[in-house]
gemmi code that builds the backbone of each chain (N, CA, C; Angstrom):
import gemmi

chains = {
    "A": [
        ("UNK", (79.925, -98.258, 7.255), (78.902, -98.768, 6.352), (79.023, -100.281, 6.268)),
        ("UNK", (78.100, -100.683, 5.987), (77.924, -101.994, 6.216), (77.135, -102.806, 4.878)),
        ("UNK", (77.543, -104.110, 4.509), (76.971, -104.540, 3.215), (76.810, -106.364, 4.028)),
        ("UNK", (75.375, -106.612, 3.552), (75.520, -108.092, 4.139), (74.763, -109.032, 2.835)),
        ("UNK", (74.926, -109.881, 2.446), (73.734, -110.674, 1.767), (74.006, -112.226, 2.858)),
        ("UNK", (73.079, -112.371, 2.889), (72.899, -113.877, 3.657), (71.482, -114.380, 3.378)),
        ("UNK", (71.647, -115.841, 4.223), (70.174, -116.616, 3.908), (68.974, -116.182, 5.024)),
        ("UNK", (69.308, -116.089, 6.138), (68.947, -116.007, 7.341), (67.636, -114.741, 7.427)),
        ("UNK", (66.548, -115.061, 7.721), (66.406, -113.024, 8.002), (66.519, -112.850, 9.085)),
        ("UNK", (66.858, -111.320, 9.073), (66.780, -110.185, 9.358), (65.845, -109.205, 10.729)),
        ("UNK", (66.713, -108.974, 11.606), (65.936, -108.159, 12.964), (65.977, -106.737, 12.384)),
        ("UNK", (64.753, -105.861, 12.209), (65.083, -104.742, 11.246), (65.215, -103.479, 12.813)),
        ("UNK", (64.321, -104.000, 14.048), (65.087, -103.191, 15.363), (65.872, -103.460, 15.790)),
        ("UNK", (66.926, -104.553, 15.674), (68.308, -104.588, 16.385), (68.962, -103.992, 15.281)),
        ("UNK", (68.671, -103.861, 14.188), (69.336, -103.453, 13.021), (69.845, -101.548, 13.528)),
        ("UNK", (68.631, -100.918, 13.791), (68.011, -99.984, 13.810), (69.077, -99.735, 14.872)),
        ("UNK", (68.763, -100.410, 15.980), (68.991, -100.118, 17.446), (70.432, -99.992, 17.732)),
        ("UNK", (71.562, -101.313, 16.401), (72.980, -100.908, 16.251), (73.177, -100.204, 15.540)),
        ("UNK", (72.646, -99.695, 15.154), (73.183, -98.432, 14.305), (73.371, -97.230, 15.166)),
        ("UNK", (72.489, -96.470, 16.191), (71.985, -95.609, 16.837), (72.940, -95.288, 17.988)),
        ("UNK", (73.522, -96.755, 18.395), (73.969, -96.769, 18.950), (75.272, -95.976, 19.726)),
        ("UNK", (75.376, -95.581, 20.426), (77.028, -95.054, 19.994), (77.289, -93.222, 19.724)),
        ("UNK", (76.139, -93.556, 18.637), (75.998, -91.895, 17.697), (75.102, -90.826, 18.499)),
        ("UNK", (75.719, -89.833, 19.087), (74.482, -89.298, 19.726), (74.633, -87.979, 18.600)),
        ("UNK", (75.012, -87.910, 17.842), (74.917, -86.970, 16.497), (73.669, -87.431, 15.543)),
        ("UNK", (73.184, -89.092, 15.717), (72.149, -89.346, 14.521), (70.863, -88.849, 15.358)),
        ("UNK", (70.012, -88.038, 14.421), (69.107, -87.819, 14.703), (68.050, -88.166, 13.869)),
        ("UNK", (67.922, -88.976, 12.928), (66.758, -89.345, 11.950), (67.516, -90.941, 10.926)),
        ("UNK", (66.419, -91.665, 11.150), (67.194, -92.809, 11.352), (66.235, -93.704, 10.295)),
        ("UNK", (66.214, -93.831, 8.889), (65.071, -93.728, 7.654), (65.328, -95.372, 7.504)),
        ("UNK", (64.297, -96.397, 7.370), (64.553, -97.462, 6.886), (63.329, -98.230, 5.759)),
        ("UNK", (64.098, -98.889, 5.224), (62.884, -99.730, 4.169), (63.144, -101.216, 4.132)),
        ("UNK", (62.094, -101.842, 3.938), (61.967, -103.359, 4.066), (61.372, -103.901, 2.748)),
        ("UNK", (62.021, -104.661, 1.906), (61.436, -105.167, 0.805), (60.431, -106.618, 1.266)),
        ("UNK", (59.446, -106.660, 0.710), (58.499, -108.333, 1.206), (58.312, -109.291, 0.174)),
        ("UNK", (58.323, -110.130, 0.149), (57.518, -111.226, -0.701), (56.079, -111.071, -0.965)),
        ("UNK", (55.868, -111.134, -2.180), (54.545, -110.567, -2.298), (53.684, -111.992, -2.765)),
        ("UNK", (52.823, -112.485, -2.997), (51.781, -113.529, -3.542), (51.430, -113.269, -4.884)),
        ("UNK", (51.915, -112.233, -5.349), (51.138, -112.313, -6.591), (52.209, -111.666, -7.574)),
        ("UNK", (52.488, -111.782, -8.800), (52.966, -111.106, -9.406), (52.793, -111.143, -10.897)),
        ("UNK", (52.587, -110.237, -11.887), (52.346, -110.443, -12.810), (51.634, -111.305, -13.223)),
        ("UNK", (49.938, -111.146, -12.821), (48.723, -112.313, -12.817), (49.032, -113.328, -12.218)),
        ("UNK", (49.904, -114.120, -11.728), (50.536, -115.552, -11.521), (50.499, -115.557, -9.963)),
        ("UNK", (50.217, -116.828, -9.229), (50.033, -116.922, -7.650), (51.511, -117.421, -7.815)),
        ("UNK", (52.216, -116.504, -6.646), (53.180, -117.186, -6.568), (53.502, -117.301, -5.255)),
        ("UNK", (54.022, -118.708, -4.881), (53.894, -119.771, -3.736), (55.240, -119.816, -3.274)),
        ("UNK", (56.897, -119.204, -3.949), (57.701, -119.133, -3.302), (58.805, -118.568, -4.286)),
        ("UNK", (59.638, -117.578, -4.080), (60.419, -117.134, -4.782), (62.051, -117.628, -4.291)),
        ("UNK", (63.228, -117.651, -5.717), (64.285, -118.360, -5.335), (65.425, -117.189, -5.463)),
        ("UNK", (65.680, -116.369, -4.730), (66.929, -115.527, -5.351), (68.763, -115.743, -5.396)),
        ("UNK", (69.252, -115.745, -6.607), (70.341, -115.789, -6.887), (71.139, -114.706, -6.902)),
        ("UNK", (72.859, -114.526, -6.322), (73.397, -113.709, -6.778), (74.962, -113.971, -7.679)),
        ("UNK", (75.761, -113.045, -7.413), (77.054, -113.566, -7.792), (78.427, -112.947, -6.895)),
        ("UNK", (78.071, -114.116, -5.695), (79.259, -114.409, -4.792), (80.327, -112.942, -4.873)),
        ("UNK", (80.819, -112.327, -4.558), (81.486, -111.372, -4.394), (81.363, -110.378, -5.394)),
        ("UNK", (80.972, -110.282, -6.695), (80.851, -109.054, -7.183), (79.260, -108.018, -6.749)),
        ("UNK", (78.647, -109.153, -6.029), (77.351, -108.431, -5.582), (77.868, -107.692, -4.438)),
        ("UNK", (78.473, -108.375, -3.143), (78.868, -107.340, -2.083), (79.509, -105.938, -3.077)),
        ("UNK", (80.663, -106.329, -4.304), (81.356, -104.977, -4.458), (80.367, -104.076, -5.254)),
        ("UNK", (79.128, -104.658, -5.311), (78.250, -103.690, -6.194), (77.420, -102.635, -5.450)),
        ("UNK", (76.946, -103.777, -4.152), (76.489, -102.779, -2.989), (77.037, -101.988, -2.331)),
        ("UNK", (78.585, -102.252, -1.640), (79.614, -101.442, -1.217), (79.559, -100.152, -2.482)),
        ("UNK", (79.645, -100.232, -3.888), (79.757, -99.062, -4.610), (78.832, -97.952, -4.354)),
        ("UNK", (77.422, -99.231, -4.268), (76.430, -97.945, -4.435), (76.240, -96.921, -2.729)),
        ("UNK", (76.302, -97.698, -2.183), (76.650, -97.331, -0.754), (77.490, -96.446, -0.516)),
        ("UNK", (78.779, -96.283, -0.923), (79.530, -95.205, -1.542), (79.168, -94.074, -1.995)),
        ("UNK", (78.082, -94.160, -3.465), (77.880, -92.895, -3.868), (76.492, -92.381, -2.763)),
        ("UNK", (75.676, -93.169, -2.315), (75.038, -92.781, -1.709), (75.566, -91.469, -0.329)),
        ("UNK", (77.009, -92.108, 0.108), (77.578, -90.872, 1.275), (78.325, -89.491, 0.286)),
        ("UNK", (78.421, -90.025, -0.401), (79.230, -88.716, -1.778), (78.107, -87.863, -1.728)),
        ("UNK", (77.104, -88.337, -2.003), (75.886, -87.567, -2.228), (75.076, -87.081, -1.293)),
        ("UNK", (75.283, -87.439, -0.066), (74.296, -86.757, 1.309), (75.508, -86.983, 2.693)),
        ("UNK", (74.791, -86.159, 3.688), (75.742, -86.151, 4.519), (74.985, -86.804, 5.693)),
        ("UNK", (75.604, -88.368, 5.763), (75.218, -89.857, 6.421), (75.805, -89.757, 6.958)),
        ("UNK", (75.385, -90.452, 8.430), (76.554, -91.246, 9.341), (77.039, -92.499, 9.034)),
        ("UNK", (76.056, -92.940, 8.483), (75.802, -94.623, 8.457), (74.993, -95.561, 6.918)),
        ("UNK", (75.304, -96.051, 6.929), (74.687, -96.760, 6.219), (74.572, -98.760, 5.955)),
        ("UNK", (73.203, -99.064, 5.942), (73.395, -100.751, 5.532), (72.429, -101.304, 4.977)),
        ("UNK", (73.335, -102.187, 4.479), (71.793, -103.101, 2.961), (72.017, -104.671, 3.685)),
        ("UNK", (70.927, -105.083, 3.945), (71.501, -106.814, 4.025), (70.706, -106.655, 3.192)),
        ("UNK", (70.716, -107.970, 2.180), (69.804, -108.901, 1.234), (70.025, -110.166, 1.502)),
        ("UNK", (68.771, -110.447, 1.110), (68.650, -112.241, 1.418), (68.927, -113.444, 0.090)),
        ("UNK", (69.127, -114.078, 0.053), (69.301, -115.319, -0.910), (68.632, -116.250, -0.294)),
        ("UNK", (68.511, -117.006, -1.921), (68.003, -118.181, -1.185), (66.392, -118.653, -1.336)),
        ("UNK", (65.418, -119.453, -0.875), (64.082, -119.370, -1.472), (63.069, -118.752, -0.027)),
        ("UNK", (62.773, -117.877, -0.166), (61.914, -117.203, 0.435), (60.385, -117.522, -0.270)),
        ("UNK", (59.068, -117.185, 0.440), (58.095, -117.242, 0.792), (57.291, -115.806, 0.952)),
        ("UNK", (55.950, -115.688, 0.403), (55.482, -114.747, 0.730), (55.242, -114.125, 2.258)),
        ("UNK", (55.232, -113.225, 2.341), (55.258, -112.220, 3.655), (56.854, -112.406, 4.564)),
        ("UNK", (57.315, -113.095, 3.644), (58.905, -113.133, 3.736), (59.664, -111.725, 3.966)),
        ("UNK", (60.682, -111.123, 4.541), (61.572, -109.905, 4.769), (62.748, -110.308, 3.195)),
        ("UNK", (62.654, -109.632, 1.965), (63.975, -109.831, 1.398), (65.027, -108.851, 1.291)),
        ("UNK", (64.462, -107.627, 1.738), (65.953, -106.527, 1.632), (65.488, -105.696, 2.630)),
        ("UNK", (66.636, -105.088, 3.568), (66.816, -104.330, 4.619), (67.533, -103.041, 4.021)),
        ("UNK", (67.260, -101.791, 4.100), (67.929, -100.359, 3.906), (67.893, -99.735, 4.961)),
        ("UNK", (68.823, -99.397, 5.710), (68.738, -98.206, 6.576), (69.963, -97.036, 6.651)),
        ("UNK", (69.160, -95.779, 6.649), (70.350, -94.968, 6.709), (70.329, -94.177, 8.161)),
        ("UNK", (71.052, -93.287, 8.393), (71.323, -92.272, 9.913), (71.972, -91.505, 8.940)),
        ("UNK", (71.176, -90.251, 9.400), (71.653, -89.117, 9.189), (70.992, -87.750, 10.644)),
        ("UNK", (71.690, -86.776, 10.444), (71.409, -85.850, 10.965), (69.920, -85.533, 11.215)),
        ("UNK", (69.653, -85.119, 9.917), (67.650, -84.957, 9.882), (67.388, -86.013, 9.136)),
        ("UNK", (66.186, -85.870, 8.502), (65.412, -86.825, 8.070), (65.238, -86.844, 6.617)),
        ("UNK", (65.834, -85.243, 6.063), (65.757, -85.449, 4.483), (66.897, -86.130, 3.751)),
        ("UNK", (68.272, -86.257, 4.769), (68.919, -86.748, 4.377), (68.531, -88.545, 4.312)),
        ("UNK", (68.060, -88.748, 5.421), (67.790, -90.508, 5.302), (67.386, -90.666, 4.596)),
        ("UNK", (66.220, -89.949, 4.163), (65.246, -90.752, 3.730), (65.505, -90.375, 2.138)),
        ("UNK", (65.977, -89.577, 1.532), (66.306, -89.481, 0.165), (67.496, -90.550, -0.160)),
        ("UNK", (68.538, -91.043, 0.548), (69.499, -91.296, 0.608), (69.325, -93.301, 0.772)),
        ("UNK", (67.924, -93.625, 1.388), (67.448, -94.321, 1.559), (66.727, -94.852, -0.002)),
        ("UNK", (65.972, -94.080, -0.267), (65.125, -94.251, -1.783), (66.025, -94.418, -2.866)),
        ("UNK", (67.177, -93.645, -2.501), (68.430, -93.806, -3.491), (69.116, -95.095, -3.551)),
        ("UNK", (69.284, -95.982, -2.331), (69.682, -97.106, -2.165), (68.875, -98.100, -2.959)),
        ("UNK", (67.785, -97.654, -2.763), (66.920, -98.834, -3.153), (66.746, -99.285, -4.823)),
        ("UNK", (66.696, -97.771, -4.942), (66.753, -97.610, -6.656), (67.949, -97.870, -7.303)),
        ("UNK", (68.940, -97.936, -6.592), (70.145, -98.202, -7.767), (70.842, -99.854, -7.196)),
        ("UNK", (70.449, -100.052, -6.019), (70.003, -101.786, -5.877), (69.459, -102.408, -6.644)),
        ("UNK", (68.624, -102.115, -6.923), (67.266, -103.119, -7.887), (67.962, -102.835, -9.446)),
        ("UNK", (68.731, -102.301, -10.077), (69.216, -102.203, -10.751), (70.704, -102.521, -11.554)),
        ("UNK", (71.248, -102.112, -10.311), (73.188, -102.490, -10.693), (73.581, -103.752, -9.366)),
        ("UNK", (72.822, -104.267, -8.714), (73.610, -105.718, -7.802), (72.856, -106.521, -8.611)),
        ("UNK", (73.998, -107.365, -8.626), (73.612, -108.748, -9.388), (72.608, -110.084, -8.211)),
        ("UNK", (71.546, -109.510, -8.365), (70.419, -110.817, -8.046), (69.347, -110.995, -8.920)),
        ("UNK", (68.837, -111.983, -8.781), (67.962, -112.992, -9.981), (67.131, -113.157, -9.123)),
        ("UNK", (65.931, -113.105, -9.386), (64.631, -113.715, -8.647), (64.115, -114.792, -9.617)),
        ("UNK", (63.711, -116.162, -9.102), (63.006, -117.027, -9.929), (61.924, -117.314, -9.336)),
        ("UNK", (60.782, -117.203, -9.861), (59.453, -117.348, -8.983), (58.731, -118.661, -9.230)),
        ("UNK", (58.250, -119.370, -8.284), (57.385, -120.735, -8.778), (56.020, -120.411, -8.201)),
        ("UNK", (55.282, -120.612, -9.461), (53.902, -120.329, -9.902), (53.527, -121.928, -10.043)),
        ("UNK", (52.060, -121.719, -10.131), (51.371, -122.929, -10.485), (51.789, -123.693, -11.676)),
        ("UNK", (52.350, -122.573, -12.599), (52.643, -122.788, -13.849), (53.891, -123.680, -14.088)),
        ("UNK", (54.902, -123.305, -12.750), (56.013, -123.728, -13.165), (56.814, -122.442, -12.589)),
        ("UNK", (58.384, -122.842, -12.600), (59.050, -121.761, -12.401), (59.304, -120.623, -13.570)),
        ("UNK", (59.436, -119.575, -12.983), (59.905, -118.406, -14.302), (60.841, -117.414, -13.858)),
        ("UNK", (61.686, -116.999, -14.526), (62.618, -116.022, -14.066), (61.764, -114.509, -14.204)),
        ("UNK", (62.407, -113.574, -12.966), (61.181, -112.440, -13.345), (62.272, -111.648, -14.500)),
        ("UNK", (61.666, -110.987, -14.923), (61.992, -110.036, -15.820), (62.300, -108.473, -15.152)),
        ("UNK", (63.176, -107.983, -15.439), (64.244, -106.622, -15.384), (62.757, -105.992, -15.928)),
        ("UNK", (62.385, -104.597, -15.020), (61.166, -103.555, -15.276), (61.765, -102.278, -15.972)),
        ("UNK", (61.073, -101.932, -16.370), (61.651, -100.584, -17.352), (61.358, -99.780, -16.397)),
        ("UNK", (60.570, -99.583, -15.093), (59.731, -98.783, -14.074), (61.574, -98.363, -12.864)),
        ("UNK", (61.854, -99.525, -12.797), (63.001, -99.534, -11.908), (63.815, -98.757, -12.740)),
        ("UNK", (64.091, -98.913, -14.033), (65.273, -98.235, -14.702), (64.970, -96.493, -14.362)),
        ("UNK", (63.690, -96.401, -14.860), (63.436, -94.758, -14.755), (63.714, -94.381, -13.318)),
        ("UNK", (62.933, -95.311, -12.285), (63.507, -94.767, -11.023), (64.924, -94.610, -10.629)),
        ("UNK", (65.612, -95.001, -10.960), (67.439, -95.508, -11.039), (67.860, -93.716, -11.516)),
        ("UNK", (66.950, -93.202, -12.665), (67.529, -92.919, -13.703), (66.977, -91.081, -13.096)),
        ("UNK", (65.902, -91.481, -12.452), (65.876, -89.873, -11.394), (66.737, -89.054, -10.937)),
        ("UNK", (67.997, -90.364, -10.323), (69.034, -89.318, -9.544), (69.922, -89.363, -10.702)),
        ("UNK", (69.973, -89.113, -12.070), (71.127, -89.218, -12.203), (71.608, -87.615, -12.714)),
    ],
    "B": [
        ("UNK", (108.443, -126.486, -26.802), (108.285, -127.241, -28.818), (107.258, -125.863, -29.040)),
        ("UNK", (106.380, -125.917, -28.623), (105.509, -124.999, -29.580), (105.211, -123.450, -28.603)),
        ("UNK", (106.203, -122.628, -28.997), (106.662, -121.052, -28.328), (104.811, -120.470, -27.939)),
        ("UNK", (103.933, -120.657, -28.779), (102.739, -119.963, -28.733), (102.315, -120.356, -27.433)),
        ("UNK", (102.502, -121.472, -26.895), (101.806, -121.714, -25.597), (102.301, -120.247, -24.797)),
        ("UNK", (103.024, -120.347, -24.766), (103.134, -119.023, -23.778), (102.436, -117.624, -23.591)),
        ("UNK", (101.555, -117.660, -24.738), (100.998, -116.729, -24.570), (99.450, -117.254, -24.468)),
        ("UNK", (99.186, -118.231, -24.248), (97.878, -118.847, -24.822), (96.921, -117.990, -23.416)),
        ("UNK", (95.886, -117.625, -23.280), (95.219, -117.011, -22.232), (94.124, -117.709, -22.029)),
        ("UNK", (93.969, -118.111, -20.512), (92.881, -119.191, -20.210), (91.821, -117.663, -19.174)),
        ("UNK", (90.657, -118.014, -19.402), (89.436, -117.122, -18.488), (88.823, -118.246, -17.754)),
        ("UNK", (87.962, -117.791, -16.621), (86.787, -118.146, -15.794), (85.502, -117.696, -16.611)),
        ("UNK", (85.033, -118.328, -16.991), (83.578, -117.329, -17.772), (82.492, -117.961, -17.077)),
        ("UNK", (81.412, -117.180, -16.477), (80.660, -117.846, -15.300), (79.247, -117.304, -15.692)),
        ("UNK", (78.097, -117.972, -15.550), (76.688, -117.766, -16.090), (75.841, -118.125, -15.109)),
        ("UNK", (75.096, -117.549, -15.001), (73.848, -116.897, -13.651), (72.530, -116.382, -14.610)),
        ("UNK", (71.372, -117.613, -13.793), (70.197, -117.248, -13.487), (69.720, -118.130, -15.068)),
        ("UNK", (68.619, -117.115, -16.144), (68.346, -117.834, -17.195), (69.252, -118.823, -17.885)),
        ("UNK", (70.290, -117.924, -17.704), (71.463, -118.093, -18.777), (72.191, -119.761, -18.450)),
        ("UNK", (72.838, -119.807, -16.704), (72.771, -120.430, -16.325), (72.232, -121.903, -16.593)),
        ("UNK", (71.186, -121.773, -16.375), (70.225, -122.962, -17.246), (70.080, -123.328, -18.148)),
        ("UNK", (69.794, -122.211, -19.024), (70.082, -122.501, -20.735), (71.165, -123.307, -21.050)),
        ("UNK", (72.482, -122.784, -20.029), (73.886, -123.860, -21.083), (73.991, -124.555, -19.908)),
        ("UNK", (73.261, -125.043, -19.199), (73.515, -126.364, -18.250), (74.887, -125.967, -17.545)),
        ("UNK", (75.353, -124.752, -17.022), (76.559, -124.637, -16.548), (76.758, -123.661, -15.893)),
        ("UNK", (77.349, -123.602, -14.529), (77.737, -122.470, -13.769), (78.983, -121.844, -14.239)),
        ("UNK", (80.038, -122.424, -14.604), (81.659, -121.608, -15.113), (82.261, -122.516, -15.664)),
        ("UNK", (82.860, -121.997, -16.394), (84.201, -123.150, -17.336), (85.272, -122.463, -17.283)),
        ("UNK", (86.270, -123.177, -17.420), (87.518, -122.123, -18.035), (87.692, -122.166, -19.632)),
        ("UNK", (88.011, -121.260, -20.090), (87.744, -121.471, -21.729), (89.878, -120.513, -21.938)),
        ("UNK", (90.076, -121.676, -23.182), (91.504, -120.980, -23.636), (90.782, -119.859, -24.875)),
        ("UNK", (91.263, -118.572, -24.326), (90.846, -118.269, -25.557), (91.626, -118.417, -26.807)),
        ("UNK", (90.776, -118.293, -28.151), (91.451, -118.515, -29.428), (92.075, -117.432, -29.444)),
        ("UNK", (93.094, -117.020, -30.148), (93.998, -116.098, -30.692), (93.658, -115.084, -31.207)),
        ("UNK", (92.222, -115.220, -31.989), (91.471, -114.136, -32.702), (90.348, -112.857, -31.516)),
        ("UNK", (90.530, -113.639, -30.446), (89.325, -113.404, -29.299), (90.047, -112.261, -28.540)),
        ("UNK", (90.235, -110.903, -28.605), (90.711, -109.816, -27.229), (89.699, -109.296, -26.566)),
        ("UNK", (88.352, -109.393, -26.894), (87.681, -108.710, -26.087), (86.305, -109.017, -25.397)),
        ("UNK", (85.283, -108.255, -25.159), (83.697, -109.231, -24.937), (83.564, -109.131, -25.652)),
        ("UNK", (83.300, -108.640, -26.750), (82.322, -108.729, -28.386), (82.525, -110.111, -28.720)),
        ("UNK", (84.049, -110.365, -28.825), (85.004, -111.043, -29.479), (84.305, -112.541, -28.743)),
        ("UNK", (84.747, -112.504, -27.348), (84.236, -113.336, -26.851), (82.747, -114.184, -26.999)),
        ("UNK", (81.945, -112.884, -26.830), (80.364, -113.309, -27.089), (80.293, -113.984, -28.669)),
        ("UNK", (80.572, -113.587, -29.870), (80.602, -113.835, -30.670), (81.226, -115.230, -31.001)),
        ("UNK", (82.462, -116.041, -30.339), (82.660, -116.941, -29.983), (81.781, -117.973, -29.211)),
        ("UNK", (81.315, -117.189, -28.640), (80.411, -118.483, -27.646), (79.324, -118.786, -28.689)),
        ("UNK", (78.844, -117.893, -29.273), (77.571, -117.999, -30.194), (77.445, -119.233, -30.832)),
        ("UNK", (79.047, -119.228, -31.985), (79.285, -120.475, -32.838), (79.268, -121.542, -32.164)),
        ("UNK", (78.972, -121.856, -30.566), (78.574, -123.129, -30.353), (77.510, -123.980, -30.720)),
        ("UNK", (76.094, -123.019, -30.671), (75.200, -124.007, -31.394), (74.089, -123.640, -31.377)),
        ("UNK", (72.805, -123.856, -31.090), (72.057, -122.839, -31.136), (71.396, -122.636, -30.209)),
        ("UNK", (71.123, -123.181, -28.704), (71.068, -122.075, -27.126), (71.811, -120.916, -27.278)),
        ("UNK", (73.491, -121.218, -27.362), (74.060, -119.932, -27.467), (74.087, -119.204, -27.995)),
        ("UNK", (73.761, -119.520, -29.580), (73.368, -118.114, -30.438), (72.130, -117.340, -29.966)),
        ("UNK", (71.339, -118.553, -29.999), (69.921, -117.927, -29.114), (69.635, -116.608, -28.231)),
        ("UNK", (70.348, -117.530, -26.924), (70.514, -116.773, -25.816), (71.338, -115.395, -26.294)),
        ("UNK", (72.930, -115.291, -26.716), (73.614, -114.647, -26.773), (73.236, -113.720, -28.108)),
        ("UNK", (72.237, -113.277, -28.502), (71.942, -112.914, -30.366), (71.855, -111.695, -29.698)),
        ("UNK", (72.381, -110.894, -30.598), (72.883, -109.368, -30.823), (71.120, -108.792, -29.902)),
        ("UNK", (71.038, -107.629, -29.380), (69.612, -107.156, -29.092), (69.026, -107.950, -27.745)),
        ("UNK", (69.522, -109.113, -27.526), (69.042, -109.948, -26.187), (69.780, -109.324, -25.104)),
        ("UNK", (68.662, -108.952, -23.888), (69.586, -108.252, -23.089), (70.280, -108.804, -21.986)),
        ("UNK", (71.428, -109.003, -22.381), (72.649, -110.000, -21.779), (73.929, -108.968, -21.139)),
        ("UNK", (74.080, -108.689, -19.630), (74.787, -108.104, -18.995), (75.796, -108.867, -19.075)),
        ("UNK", (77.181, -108.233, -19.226), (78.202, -109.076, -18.778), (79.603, -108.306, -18.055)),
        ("UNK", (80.191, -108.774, -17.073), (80.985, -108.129, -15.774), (82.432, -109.028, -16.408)),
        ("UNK", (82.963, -108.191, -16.232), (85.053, -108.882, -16.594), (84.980, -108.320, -14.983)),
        ("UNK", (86.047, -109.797, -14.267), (86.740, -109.266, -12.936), (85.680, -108.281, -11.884)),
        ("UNK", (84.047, -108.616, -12.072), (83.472, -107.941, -10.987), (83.056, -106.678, -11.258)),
        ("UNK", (83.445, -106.313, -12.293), (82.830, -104.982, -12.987), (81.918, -105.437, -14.039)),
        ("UNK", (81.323, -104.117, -14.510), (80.244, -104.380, -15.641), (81.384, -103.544, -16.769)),
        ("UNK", (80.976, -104.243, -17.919), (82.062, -104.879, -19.000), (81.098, -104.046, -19.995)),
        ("UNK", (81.846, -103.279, -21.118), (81.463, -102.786, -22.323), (82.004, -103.699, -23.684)),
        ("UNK", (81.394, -104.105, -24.700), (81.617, -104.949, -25.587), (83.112, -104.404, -25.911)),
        ("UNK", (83.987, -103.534, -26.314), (85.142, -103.148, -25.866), (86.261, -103.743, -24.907)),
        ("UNK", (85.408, -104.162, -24.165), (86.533, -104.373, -22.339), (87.775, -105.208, -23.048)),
        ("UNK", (88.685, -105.264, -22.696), (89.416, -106.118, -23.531), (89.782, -107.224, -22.274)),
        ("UNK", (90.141, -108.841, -23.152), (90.027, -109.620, -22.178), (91.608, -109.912, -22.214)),
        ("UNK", (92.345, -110.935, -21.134), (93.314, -111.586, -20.929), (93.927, -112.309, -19.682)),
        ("UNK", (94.877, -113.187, -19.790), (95.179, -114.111, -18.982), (94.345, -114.011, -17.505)),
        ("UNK", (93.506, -115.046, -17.281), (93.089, -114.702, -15.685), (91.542, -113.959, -15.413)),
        ("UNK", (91.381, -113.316, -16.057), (90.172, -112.894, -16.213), (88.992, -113.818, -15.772)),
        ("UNK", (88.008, -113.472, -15.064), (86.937, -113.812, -14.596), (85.772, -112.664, -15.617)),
        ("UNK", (84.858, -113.382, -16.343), (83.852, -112.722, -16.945), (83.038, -113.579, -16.631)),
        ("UNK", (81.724, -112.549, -16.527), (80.218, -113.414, -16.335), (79.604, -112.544, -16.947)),
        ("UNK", (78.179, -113.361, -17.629), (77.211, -113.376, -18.544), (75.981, -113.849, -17.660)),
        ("UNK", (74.959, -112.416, -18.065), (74.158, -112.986, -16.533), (72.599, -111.810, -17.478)),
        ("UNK", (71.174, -112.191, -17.055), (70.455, -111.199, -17.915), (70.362, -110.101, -16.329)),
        ("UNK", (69.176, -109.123, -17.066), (69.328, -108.031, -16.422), (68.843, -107.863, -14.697)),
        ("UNK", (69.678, -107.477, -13.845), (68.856, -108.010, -12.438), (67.935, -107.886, -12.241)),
        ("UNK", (67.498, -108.255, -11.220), (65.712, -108.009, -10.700), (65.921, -108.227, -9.243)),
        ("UNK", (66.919, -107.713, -8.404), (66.828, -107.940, -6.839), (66.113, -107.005, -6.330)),
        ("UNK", (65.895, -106.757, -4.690), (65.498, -105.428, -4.393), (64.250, -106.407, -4.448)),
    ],
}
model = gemmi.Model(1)
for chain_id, residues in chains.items():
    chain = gemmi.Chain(chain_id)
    for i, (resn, *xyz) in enumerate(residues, 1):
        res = gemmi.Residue()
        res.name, res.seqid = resn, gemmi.SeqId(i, " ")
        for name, pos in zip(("N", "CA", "C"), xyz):
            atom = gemmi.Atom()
            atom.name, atom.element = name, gemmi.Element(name[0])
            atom.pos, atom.b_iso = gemmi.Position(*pos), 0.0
            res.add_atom(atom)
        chain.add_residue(res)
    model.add_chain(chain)
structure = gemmi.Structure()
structure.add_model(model)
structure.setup_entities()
């Protein structure tokens, strides 16, 4: 398993393609791509800044990454996230899992995502016309978080 | 000369994102006072600085905070060495 945050993006088929590699046991191979979006909460927004916190974020992703194989039977698993100020139609988070079939990825996948957006420590600050603003923690993410539990 | 030093306990206390900004500061080391063992203890300390920190830090504001890389219950108890951060609620992903 694998945990990355960096500035750089992201090849999401070489991603794909090392993973696969090697394994002639993976047979379903589930991935998700988070984007920069233009708009958010009425406001045009022209470039977003994300913050984290230097090593307790890797040990937050490594955790959840963890329960994610406790809970399904993975070969593999990896999250990069990006830092740093990204741009709309920007790549900011990479998920991919390998598993056997496909219900395992891909549940195991949705699971990543949901308890990411929730328990790793990153900050998005968005600059709007208005000015910059920090986004605000969704009550929408919590319930999704709060599905598997 | 004065035996108490020896026990005196210095932290890393480190602030991210709003918070960050609000007190103009990424980390300090802070000695704690004698009366201070835990996060409550702590938060409640930072408060009496002035009024960002009461602000920011007022009972009901939702203010995450991690001792040593974990997420911290007002309970956690603190001491010598400790790394705590005070950070609001994420939004990555």
């Amino acid at each position: 398993m694998t945990v990355r945050v960096q500035t750089g993006d992201f090849d999401v088929g070489a991603e794909m393609a090392a993973m696969r590699r090697g394994n002639p046991k993976i047979g379903a191979i589930a991935s998700f791509v988070g984007v920069v979006r233009d708009l958010n909460e009425g406001a045009d927004v022209a470039e977003m800044t994300l913050e984290h916190y230097p090593g307790m974020t890797e040990k937050a992703l490594e955790k959840i990454v963890g329960e994610a194989r406790a809970r399904w039977d993975i070969y593999d698993a990896l999250v990069v996230h990006r830092v740093g100020t990204l741009k709309p139609t920007d790549q900011i988070v990479l998920v991919v899992v390998a598993s056997a079939h496909r219900g395992e990825a891909f549940q195991a996948c949705e699971f990543l995502m949901d308890y990411l957006k929730t328990r790793a420590p990153f900050w998005k600050k968005e600059k709007t016309p208005e000015g910059g603003r920090w986004v605000d923690a969704r009550s929408a993410d919590d319930a999704a978080a709060d599905r598997w539990s | 000369m004065k035996p108490e030093d020896s026990r005196i306990a210095t932290i890393e206390v480190l602030y991210f994102a709003r918070l960050r900004e609000a007190f103009g500061r990424e980390r300090e080391k802070i000695e704690l006072p004698g009366n201070v063992q835990d996060v409550a203890g702590l938060t409640a300390w930072l408060r009496n600085r002035g009024e960002t920190w009461a602000r920011e830090l007022a009972p009901g504001k939702p203010v995450r905070i991690a001792v040593n890389q974990d997420m911290a219950a007002a309970d956690t108890p603190l001491g010598n060495g400790d790394e705590v951060a005070y950070f609001p609620p994420v939004t990555g992903g």
